[in-house]
PANUKE-824327 format. One record per residue (C-alpha): residue number from 0; chain; x, y negated, z. Coordinates in Angstrom, 1 decimal. Last residue first. Layout:
BEGIN
NUM, A, X, Y, Z
...
END
This chain:
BEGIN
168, A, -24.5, 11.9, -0.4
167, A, -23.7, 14.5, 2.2
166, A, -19.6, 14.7, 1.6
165, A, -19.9, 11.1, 2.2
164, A, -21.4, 11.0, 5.3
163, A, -19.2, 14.0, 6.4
162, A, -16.1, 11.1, 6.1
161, A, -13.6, 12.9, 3.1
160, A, -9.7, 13.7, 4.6
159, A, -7.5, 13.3, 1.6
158, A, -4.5, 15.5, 2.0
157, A, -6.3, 19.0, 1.1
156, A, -5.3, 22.8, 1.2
155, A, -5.6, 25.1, -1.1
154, A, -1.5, 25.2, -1.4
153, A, -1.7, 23.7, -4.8
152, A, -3.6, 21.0, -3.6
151, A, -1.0, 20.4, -1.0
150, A, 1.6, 20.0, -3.2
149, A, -0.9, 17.5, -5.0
148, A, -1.7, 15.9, -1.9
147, A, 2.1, 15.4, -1.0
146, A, 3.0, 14.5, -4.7
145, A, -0.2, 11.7, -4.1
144, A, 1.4, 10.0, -1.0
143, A, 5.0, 10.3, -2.1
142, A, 3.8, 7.8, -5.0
141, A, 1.6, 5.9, -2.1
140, A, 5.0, 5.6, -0.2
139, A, 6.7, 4.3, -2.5
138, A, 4.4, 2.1, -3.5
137, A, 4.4, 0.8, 0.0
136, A, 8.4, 0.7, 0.2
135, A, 8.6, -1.1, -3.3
134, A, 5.7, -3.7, -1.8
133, A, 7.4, -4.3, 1.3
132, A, 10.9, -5.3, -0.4
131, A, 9.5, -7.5, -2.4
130, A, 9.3, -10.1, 0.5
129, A, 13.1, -10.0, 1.0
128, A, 13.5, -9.5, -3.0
127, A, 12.1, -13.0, -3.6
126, A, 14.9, -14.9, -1.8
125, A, 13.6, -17.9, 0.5
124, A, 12.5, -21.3, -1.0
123, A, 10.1, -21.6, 1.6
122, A, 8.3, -24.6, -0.7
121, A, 7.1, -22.2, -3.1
120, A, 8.9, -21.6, -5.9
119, A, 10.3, -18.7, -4.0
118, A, 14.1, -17.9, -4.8
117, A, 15.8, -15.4, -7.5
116, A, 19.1, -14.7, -6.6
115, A, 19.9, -12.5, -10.5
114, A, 21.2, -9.8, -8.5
113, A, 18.3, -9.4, -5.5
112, A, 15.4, -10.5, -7.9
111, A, 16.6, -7.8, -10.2
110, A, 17.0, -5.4, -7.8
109, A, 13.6, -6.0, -6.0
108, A, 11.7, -6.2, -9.7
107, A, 13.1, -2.7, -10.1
106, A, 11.6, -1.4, -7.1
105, A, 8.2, -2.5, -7.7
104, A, 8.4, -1.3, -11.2
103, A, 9.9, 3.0, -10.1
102, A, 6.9, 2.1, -7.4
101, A, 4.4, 0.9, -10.4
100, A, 5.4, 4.3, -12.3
99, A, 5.5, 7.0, -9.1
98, A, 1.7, 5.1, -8.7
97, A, 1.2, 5.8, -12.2
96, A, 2.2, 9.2, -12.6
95, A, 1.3, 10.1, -9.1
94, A, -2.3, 9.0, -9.5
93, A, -2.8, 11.1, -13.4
92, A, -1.7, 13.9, -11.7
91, A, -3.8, 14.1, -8.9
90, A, -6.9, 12.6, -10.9
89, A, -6.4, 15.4, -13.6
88, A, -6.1, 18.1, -11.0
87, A, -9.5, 16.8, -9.2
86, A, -10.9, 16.9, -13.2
85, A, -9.9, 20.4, -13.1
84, A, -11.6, 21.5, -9.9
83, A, -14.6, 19.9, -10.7
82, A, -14.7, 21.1, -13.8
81, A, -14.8, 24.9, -12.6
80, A, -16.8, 24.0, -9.9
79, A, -19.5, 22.4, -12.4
78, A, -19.6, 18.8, -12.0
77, A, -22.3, 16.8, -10.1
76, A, -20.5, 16.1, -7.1
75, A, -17.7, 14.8, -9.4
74, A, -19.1, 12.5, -10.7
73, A, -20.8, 10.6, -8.0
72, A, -17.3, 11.6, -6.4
71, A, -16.1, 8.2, -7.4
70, A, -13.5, 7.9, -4.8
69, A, -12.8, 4.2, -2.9
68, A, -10.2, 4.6, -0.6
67, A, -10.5, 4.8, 3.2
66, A, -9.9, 8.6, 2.9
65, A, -7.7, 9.4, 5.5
64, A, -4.4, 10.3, 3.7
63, A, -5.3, 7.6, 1.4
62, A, -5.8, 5.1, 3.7
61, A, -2.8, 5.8, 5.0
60, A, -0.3, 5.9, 2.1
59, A, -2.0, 2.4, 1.1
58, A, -1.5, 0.9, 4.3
57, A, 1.8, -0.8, 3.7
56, A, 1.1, -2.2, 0.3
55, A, -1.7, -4.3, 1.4
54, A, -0.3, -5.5, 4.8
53, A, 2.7, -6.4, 2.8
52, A, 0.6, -8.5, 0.4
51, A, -0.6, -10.2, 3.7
50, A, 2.6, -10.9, 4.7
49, A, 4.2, -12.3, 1.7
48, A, 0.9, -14.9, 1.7
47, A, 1.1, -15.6, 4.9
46, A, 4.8, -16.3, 4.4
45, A, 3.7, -18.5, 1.3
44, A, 1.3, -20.7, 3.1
43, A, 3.9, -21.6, 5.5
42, A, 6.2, -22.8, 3.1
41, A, 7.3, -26.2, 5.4
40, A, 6.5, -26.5, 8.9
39, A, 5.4, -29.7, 9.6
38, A, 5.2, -30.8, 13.2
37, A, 5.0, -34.9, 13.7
36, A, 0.7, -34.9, 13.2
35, A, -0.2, -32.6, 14.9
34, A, -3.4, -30.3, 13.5
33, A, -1.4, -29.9, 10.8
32, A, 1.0, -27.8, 12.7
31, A, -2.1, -26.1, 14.5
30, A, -3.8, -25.0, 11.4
29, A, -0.5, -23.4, 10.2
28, A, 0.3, -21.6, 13.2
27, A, -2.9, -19.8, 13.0
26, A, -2.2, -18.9, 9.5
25, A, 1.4, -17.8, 10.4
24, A, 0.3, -16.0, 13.5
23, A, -2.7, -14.1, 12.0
22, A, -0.3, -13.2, 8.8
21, A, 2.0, -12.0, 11.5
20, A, -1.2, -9.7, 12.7
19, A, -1.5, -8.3, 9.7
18, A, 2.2, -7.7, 8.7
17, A, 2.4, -5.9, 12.6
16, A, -0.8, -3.8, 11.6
15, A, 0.9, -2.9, 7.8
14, A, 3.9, -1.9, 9.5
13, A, 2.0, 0.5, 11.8
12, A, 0.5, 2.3, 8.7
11, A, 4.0, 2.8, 6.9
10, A, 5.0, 4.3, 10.6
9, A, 2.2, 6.2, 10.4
8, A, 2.4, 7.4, 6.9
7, A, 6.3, 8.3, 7.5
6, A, 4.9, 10.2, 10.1
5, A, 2.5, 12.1, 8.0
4, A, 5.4, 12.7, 5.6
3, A, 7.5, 13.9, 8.2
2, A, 4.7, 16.7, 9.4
1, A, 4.5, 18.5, 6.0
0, A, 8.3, 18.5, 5.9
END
């Protein structure tokens, strides 16, 4: 099970790389169609847009699992081991009750765009649930994310992998 959550990360991480690089494309398509005068592409500026936000929510499993997010341990560094271990509980739980909350949101806001046909205001005009759709799968994800590193937790083991440089400061 261990192993299919870590691939799941991948794959979530992977996705984010291919959203980056089509926001890359769009952008750089974009400059050129203005660049000539006859090509305009309309709602160009709001696939970027769909694309970077996907970016966003795709990597979040992944840069948790490696430890790319921002962690206060200023704090916790200076905590008794006793506290320390409690206040690591606290953060666990308190992450996967609101990540598990904005994912149970994100996915919501799909189904209701999807069943009441709600369209971009932007010039794309293009159904809201098709760019949704990447940020209920990345919250998701980040939900799964924190229930795997509490699991984990409980085993004595950890999810988050902490850079040495940190651990040292």
């Amino acid at each position: 099970m261990d192993q299919l959550v870590r691939n799941f990360y991948r794959l979530l991480t992977g996705l984010s790389c291919v959203s980056m690089v089509a926001a890359f494309l769009i952008v750089m398509l974009g400059v050129l169609s203005r660049q000539v005068s006859f090509i305009e592409i309309q709602g160009l500026d709001a696939y970027a847009g769909y694309a970077i936000a996907a970016a966003l929510f795709f990597a979040l499993p992944g840069t948790l699992q490696n430890g790319d997010h921002i962690r206060v341990t200023l704090l916790l560094d200076r905590l008794p081991a006793r506290w320390r271990s409690a206040f690591e509980w606290f953060c666990l739980l308190a992450a996967l009750v609101l990540t598990a909350y904005v994912a149970w949101y994100a996915a919501r806001s799909v189904w209701i765009s999807y069943d009441t046909h709600d369209i971009s205001p932007a010039a794309d005009a293009s159904p809201l649930w098709i760019p949704q759709i990447s940020m209920a799968v990345g919250s998701i994800g980040f939900a799964v994310a924190f229930a795997h590193a509490l699991i984990l937790r409980a085993r004595g083991q950890t999810l988050i992998a902490v850079a040495e440089a940190a651990r040292s400061e």
